[in-house]
N, C-alpha and C positions, 0 to 999 in steps of 0.2 A: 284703716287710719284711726286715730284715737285723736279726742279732742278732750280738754281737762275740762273740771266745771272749777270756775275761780270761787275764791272766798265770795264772792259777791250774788252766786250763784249765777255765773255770765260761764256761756259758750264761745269760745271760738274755733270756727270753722274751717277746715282746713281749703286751704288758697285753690288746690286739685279739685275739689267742692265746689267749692261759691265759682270760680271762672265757669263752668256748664251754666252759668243764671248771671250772667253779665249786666242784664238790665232789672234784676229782682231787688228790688231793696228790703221787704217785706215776705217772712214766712208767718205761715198758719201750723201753729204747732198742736198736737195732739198727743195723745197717749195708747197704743194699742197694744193690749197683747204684753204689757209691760216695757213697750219699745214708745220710742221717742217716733214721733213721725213731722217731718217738717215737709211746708205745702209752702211752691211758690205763689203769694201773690203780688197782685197790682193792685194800687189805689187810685184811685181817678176819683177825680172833684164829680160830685153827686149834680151839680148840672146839665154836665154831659153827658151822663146815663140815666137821666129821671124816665126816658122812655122804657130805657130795657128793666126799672124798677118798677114800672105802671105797668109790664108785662110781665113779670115775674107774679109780682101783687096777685093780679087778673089768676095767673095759671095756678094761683095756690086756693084760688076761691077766698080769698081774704076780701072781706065787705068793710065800708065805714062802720057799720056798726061793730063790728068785729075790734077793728079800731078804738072805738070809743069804750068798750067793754077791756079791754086792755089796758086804757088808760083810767081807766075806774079801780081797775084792779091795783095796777102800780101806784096810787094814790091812799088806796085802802091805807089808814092807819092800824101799826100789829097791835093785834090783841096783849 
């Protein structure tokens, strides 16, 4: 199937496509290999998953300091 890129640099996606993701409103687009690669996701309001974000956090070994060192950095003014 072939899908144009508009003047606007806009996709659209063939109907055959998008019907298999009926409830995707949102893709994660990427580049591999010189291919377009699109990821379904979902959005969900950050209060109803700050658990599974305090456990992501947790399994990545990310500390508040770590945090605050992040936030030092993106503050840095460029040379």
């Amino acid at each position: 199937m072939l899908a144009k890129k508009t003047s606007k640099n806009q996709l659209t996606l063939p109907k055959e496509i998008v019907s298999n993701f009926p409830e995707i409103e949102y893709f994660d687009v990427a580049v591999k290999e010189r291919k377009i690669v699109l990821t379904p996701v979902r959005i969900s309001p950050v209060e109803y998953d700050i658990e599974v974000i305090r456990d992501k956090v947790k399994k990545l070994g990310i500390t508040g300091e770590d945090v605050n060192d992040a936030v030092a950095w993106a503050r840095r003014k460029p040379r």
